[in-house]
MIROGU-902534 format. One record per atom (N, C-alpha, C): residue in three letters; x, y, z. Coordinates in pm, whole numbers, plus 32768, in hexadecimal, padded with zeros to 4 digits. Layout:
AlaXYZ;...
% end
This chain:
Unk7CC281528D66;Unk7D0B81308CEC;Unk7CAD80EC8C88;Unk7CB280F58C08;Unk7C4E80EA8B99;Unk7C7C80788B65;Unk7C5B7FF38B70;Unk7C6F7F9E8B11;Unk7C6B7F8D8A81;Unk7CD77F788A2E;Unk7CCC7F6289A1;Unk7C9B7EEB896F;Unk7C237F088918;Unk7BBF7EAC88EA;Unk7C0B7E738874;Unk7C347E3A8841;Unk7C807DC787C0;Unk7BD77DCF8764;Unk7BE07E2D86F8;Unk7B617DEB8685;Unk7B967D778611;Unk7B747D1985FA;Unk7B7A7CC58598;Unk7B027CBE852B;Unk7B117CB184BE;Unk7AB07C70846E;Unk7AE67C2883F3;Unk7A897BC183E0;Unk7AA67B358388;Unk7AC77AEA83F8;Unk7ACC7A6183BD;Unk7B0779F583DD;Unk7B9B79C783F9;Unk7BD479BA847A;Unk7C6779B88475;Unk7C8479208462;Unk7C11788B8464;Unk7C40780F8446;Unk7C4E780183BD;Unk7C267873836F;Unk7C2B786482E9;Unk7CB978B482A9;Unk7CA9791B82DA;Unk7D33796C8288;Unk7DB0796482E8;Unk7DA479478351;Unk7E1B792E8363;Unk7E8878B28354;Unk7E15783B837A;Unk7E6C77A58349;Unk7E9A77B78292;Unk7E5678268249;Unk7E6577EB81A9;Unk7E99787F8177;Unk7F0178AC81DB;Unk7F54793581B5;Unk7FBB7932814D;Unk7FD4795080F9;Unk8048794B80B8;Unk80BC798780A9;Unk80A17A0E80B4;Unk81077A9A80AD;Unk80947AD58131;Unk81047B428188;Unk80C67B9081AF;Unk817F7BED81F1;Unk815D7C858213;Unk81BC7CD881DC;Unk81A87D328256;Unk82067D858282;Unk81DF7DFE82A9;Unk81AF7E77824E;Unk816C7EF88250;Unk81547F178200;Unk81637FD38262;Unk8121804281F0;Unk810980AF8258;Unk81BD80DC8235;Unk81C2815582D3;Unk82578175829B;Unk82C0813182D3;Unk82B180BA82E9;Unk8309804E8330;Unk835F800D82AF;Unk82F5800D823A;Unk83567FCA81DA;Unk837180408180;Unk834A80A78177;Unk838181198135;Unk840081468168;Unk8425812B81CB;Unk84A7817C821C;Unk848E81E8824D;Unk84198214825E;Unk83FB82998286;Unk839B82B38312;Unk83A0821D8343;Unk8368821B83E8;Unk83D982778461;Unk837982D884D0;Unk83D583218514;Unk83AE82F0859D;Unk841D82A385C9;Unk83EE827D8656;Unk839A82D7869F;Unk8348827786DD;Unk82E882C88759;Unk828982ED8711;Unk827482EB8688;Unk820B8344865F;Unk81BF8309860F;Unk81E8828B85DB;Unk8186823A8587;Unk817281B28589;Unk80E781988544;Unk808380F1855A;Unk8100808A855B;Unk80B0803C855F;Unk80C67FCB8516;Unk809B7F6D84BB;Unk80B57F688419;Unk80417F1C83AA;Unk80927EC88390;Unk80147E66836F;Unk802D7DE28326;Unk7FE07DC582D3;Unk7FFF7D9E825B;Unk7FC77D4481B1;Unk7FD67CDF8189;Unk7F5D7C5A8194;Unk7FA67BEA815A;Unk7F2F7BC980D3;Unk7F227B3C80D0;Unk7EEB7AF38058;Unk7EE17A7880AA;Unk7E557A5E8095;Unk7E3579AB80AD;Unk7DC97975805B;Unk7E1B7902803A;Unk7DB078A07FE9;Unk7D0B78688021;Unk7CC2788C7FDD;Unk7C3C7855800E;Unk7C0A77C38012;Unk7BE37785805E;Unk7BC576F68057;Unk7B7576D47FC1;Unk7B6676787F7E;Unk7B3376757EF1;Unk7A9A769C7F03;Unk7A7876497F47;Unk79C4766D7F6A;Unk79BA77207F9C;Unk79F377657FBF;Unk79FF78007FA7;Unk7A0478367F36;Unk7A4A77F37ED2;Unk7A49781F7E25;Unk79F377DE7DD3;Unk79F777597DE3;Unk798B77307DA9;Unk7907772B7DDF;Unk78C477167E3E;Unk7873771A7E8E;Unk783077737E54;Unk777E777E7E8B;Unk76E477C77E6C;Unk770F78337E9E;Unk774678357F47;Unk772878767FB4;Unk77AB78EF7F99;Unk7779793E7FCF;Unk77E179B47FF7;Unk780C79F38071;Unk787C79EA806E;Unk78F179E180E4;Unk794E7A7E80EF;Unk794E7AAB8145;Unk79787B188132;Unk7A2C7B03813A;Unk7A747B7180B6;Unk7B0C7B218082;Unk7B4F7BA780B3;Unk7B4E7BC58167;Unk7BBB7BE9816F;Unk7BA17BCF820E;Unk7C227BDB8264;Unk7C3B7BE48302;Unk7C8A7C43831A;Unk7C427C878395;Unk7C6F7CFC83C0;Unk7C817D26844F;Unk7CF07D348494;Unk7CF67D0C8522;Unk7D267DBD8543;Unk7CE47DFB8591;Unk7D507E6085B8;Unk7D307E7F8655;Unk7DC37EDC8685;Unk7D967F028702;Unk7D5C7F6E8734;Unk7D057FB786D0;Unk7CC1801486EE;Unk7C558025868D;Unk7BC1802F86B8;Unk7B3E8028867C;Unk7B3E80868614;Unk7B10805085AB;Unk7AC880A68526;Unk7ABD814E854B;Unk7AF081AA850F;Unk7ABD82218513;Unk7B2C8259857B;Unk7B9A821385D8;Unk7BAA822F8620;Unk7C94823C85EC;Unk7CA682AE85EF;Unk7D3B82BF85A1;Unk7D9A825E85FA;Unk7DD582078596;Unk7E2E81B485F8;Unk7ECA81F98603;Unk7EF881EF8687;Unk7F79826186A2;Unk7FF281BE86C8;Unk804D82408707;Unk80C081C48718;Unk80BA813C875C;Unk80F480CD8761;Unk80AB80958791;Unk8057801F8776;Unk7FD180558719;Unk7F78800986E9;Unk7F9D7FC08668;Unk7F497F588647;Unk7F8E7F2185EE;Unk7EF47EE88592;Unk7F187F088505;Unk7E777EEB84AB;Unk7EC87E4B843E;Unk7E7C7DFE842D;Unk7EAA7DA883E2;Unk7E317D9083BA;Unk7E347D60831C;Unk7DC47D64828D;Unk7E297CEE8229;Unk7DC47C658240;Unk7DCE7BFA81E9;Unk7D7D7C108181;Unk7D837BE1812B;Unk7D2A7BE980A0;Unk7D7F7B39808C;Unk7CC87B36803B;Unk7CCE7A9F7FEE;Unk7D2B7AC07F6C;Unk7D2D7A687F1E;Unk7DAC7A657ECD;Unk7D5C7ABC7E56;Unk7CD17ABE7E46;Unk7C907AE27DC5;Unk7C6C7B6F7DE3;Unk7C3E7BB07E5B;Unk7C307C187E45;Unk7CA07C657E96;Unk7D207C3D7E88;Unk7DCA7C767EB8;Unk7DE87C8C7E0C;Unk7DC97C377DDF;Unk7E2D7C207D1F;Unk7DC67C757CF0;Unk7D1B7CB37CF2;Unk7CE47CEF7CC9;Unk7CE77D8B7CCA;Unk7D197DC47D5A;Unk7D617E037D74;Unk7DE47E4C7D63;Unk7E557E037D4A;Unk7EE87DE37D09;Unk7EBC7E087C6B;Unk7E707DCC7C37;Unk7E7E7E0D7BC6;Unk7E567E647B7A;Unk7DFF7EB57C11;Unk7DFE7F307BDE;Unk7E347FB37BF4;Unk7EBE7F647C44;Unk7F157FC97C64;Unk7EEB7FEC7CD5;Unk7EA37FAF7D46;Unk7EB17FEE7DB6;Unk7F3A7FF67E00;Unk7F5580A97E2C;Unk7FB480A97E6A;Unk8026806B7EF6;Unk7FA980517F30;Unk7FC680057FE2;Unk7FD17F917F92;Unk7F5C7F427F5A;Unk7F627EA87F16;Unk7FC87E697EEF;Unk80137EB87E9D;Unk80887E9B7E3F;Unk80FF7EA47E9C;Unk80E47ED17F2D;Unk81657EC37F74;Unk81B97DFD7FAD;Unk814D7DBC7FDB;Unk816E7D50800C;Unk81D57D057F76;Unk81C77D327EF2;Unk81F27D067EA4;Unk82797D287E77;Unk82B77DC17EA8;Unk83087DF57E95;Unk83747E127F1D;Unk834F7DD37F85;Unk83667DCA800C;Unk83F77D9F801B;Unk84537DD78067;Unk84C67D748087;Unk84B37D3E80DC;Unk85127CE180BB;Unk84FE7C34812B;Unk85327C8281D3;Unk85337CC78202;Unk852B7CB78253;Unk84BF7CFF82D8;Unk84747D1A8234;Unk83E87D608261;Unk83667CEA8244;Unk838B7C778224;Unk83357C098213;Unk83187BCB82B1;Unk82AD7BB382B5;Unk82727B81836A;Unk82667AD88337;Unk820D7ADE82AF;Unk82077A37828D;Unk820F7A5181F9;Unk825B79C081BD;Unk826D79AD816D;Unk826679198123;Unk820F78BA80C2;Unk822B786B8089;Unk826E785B801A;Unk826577B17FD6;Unk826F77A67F68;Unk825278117F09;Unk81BF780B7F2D;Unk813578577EA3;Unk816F78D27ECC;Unk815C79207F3B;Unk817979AE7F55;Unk820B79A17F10;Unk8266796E7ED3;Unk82EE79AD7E95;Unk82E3799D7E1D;Unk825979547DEC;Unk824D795B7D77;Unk81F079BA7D2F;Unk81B479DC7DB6;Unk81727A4F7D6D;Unk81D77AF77D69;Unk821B7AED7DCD;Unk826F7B427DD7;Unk82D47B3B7D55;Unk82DC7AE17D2B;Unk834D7AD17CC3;Unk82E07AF07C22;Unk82A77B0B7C4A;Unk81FA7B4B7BD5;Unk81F87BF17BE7;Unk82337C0E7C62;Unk82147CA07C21;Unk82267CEB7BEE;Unk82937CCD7B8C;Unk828C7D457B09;Unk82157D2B7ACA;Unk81CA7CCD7ABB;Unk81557CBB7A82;Unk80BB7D337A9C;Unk80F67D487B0A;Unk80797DE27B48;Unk80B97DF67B07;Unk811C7E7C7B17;Unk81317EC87AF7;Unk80FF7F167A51;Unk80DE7F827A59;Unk80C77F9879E8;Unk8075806D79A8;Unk807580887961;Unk80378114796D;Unk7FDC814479AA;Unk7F9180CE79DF;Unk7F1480DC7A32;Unk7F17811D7ABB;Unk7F8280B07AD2;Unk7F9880797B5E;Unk7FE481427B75;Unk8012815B7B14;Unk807981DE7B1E;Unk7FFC82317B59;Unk7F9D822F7B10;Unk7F3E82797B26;Unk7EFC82807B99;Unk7EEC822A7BA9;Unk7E9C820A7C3A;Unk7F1182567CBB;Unk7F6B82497CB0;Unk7FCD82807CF4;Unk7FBA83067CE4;Unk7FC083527CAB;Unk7FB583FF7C5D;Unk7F1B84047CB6;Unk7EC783997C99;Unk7E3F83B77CD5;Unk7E2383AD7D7F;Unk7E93836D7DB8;Unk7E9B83707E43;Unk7EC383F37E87;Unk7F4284007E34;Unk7F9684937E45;Unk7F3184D27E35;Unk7EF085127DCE;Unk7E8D855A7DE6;Unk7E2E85797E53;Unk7E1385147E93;Unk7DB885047F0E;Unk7E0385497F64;Unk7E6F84DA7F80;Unk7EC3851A8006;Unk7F1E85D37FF3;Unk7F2685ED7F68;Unk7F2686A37F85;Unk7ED286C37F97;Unk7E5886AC7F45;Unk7DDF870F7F5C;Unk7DAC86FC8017;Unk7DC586A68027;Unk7DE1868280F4;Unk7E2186BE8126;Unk7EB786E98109;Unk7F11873C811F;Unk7F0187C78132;Unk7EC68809809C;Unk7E7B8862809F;Unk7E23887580E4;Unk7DD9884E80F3;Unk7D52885C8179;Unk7CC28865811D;Unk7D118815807F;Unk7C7F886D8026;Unk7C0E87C0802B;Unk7C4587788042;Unk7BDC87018060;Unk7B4C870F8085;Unk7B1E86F3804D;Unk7A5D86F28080;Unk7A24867580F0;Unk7A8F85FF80DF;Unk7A8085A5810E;Unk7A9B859B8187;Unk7A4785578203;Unk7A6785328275;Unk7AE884DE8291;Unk7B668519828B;Unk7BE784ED82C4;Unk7C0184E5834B;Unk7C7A8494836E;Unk7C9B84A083F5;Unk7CCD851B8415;Unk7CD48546847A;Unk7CDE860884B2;Unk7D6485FC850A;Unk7DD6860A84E7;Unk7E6E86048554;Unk7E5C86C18575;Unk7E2B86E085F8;Unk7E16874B8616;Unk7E8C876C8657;Unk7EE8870B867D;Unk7F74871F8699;Unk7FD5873F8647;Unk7FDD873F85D4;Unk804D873E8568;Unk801887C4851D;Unk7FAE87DB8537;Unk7F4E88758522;Unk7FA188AF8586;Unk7F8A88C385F2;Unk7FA888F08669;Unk805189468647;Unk808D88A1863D;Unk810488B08626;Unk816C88F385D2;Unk812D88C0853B;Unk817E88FF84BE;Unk80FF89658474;Unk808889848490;Unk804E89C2842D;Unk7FF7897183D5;Unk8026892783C8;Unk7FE088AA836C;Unk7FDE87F88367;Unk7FB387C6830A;Unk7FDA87368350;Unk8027870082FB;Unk80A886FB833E;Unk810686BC8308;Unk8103863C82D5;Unk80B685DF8319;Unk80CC856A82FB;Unk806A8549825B;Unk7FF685838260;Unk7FC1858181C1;Unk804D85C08175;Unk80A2862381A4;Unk80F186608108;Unk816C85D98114;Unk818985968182;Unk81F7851C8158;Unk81CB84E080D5;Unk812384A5810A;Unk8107842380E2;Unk80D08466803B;Unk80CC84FE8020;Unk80BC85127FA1;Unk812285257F54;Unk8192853E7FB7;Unk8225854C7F4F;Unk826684A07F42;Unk825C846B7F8A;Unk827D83E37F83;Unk823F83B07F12;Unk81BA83A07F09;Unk818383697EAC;Unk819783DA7E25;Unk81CA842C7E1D;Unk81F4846F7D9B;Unk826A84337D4D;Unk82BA84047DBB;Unk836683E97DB5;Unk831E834C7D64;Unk82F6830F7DAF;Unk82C3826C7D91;Unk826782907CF7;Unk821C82F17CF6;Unk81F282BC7C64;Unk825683067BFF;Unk82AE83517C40;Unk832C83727BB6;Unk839983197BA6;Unk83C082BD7C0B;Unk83F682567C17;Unk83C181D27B9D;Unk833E81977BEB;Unk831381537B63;Unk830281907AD4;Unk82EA81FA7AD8;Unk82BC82317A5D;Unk8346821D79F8;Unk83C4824B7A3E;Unk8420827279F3;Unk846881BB79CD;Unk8472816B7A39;Unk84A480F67A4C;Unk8480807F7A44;Unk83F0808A7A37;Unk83A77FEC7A6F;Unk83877FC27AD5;Unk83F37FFC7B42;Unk83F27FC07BC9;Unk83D4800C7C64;Unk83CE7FE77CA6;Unk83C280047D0D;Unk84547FEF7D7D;Unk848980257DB4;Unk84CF80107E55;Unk84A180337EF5;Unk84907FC47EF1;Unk845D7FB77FBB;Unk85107FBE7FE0;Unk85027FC68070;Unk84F1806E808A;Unk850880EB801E;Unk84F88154801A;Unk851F81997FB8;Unk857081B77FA7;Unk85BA81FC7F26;Unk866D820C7F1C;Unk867D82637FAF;Unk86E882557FBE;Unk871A82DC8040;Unk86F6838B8009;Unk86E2839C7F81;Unk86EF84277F8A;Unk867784487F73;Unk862683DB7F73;Unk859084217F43;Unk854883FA7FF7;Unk8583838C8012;Unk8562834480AC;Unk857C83F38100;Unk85EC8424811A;Unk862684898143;Unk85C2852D8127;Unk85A2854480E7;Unk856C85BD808B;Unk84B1858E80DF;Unk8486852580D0;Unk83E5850A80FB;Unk8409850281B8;Unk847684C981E8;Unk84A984D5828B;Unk84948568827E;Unk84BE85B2826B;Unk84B686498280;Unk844B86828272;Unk83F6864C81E5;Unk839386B88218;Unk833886698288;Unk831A85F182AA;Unk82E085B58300;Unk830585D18394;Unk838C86328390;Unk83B68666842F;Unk83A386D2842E;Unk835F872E83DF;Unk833687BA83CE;Unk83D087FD8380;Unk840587E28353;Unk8494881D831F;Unk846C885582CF;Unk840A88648280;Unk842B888081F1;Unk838C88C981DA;Unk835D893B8187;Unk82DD899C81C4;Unk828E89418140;Unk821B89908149;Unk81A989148135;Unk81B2896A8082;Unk81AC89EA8057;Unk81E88A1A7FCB;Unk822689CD7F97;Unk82A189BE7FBA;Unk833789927F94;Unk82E788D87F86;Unk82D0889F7FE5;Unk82AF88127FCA;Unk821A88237F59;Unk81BA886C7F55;Unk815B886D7EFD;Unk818888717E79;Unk81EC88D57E2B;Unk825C89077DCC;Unk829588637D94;Unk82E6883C7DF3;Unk832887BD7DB5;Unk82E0876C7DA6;Unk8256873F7E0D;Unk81E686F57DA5;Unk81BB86FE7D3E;Unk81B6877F7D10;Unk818687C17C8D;Unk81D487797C42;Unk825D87807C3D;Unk82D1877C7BCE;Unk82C086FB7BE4;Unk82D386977C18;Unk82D4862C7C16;Unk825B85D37BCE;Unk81B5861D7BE7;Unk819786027B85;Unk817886067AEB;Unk81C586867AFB;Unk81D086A07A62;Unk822386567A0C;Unk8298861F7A5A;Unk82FB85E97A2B;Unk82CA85537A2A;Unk827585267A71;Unk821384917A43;Unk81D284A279C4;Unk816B850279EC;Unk80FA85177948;Unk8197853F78EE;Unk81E5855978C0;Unk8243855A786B;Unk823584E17822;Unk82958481788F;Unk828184017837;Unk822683BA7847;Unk81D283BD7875;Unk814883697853;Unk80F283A377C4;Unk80FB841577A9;Unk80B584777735;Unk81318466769F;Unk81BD842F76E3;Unk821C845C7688;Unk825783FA765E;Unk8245836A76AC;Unk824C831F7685;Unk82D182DC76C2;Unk83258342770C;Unk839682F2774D;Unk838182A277EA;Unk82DE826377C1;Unk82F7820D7869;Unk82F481757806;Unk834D81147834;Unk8354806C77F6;Unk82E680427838;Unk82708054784A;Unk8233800A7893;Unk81AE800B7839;Unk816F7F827807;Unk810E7F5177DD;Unk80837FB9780A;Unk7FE77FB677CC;Unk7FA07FF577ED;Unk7F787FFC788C;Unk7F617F49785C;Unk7F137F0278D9;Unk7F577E65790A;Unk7F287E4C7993;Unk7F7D7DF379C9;Unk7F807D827953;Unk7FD07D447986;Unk7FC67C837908;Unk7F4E7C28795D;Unk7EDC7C38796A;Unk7E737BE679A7;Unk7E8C7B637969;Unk7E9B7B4B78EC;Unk7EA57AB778D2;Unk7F027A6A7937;Unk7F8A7A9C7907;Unk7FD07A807961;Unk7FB47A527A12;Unk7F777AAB7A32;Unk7F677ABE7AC2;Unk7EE47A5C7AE7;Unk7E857A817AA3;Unk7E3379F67A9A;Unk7E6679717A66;Unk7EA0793B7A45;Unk7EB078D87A1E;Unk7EFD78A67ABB;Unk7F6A78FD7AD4;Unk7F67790F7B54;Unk7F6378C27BCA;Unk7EF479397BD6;Unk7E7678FC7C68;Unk7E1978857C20;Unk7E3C78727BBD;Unk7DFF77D17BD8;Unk7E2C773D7BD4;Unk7EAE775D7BA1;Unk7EF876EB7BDC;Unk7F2176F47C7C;Unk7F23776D7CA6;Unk7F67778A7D55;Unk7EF577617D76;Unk7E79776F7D55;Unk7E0A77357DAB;Unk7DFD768C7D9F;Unk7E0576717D1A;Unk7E1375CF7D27;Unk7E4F75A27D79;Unk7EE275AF7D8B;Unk7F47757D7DD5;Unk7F5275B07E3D;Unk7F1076227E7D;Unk7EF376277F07;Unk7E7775BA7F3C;Unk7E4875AB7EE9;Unk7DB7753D7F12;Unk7DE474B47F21;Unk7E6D74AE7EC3;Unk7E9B74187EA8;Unk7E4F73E07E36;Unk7E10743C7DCB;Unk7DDE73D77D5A;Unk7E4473DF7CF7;
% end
C-alpha cells in the first residue's frame, strides 16, 4: 500500500494564526460537485505580520497544503487548500480572477473561517466587480473549451477515463459552460450567485454527466458569448471599467492596521 505524501509550502505559523476569510471553493460552491467524483478546494486570505510588508526582506505571500504532489491530478478524496496574503489575494480580485473572486461571493455555509475583517471584505465585493473582471471570465472560458475541444497546445491534466467514457472530456465542457453562465450573469447584473441558479446549476450537471453531446454544449457557449460581447460592446452591462482600487486600498490598510492593533 502506497502512502500519501501531504506537500505543503509557505509558512503555516504565519498564515494560518492571521486568516481572515477562507471558503470552500471548486464545484463544491458552484453546486455542481457529483459525489464520488470530485476534490476537495479551499480559498482563504491572511494578514501578513507588519515586518512582511514593511520589512527589506522577502517572504513568500502565499500557503499551500495539498494531498497530492505538484504535477500529480488530485481525484476524490484529496483535498488542495491555497492561502494568499491579503495583498496579493486583493491584487488578484481585482483583476477579476475567476476562482479568486469566489471566497467573496461564497454562501455562508460554504465559509470554513470567517472574521471581523473577512466580512468586511466580503461586504467590498461589488467593488471587484467590474468589465474586466467580465473579461477575464470570457478568457478562462476560453481556455477551458479550447480544452474541451482537444485544440490546447498546453500541457493539461489528461482524464483518459471520461475519454474512454463519453468521447471527450466532459469535465473541461462543465467548467467552460459554467463559466459562460457566470460571466453572462455578471455582465448582465453586477452580480454573481454561489451556488448557481438551479437552471443554469442543472443544464452544466448534465453536461458534466455526459447528457448532453459536446456540439450542442460547444453551440450554447458560442451564444452565450455572444450574448456577453453584446453588452459589454453595447453598453448594456452596469458595471464600471475597472475594479474601485481606491476603495479597496484604502481598505487593506486600515484592515491591516487594526489587525496589527495600531
Amino acid at each position: 500500500m502506497t502512502k500519501t505524501v501531504n506537500v505543503e509550502y509557505g509558512d503555516p505559523s504565519v498564515a494560518l494564526p492571521n486568516e481572515i476569510l477562507r471558503s470552500v471553493v471548486g464545484s463544491g460552491v458552484h453546486g455542481i460537485a457529483i459525489a464520488g467524483t470530485d476534490d476537495h478546494d479551499e480559498m482563504g486570505v491572511y494578514i501578513e505580520p507588519p515586518e512582511y510588508v514593511l520589512g527589506v526582506q522577502r517572504h513568500r505571500d502565499d500557503y499551500i497544503w495539498r494531498t497530492q504532489p505538484e504535477g500529480v491530478r488530485s481525484g476524490h478524496g484529496d483535498t488542495d487548500l491555497v492561502l494568499y496574503s491579503l495583498a496579493k489575494y486583493l491584487r488578484l480580485a481585482i483583476k477579476g480572477n475567476p476562482t479568486v473572486m469566489l471566497p467573496l461571493f461564497a454562501p455562508a455555509e460554504s465559509l470554513v473561517r470567517i472574521t471581523p475583517l473577512g466580512e468586511e471584505l466580503r461586504a467590498l465585493r461589488g467593488a471587484f466587480l467590474s468589465r474586466q473582471a467580465v473579461e477575464r471570465f470570457l478568457g478562462y472560458m476560453h481556455s477551458q473549451h479550447e480544452r474541451m475541444l482537444g485544440q490546447s497546445r498546453r500541457n493539461v491534466p489528461n482524464r483518459p477515463e471520461l475519454i474512454a467514457t463519453y468521447g471527450w472530456d466532459v469535465k473541461y465542457g462543465s467548467h467552460a459552460l459554467r463559466l459562460a453562465h457566470q460571466g453572462h450573469e455578471i455582465a448582465s447584473t453586477g452580480s454573481l450567485t454561489l451556488p448557481m441558479p438551479d437552471a443554469e446549476r442543472e443544464r452544466v450537471l448534465a453536461v458534466k454527466r455526459g447528457e448532453v453531446p459536446r456540439d450542442e454544449v460547444s453551440a450554447e457557449i458560442g451564444r452565450l458569448e455572444a450574448a456577453v460581447r453584446k453588452l459589454l460592446d453595447g453598453g448594456g452591462c452596469p458595471l464600471p471599467a475597472a475594479a474601485d482600487v481606491q476603495a479597496i486600498s484604502s481598505w487593506a490598510v486600515s484592515a491591516q492596521r487594526r489587525h496589527w492593533g495600531w
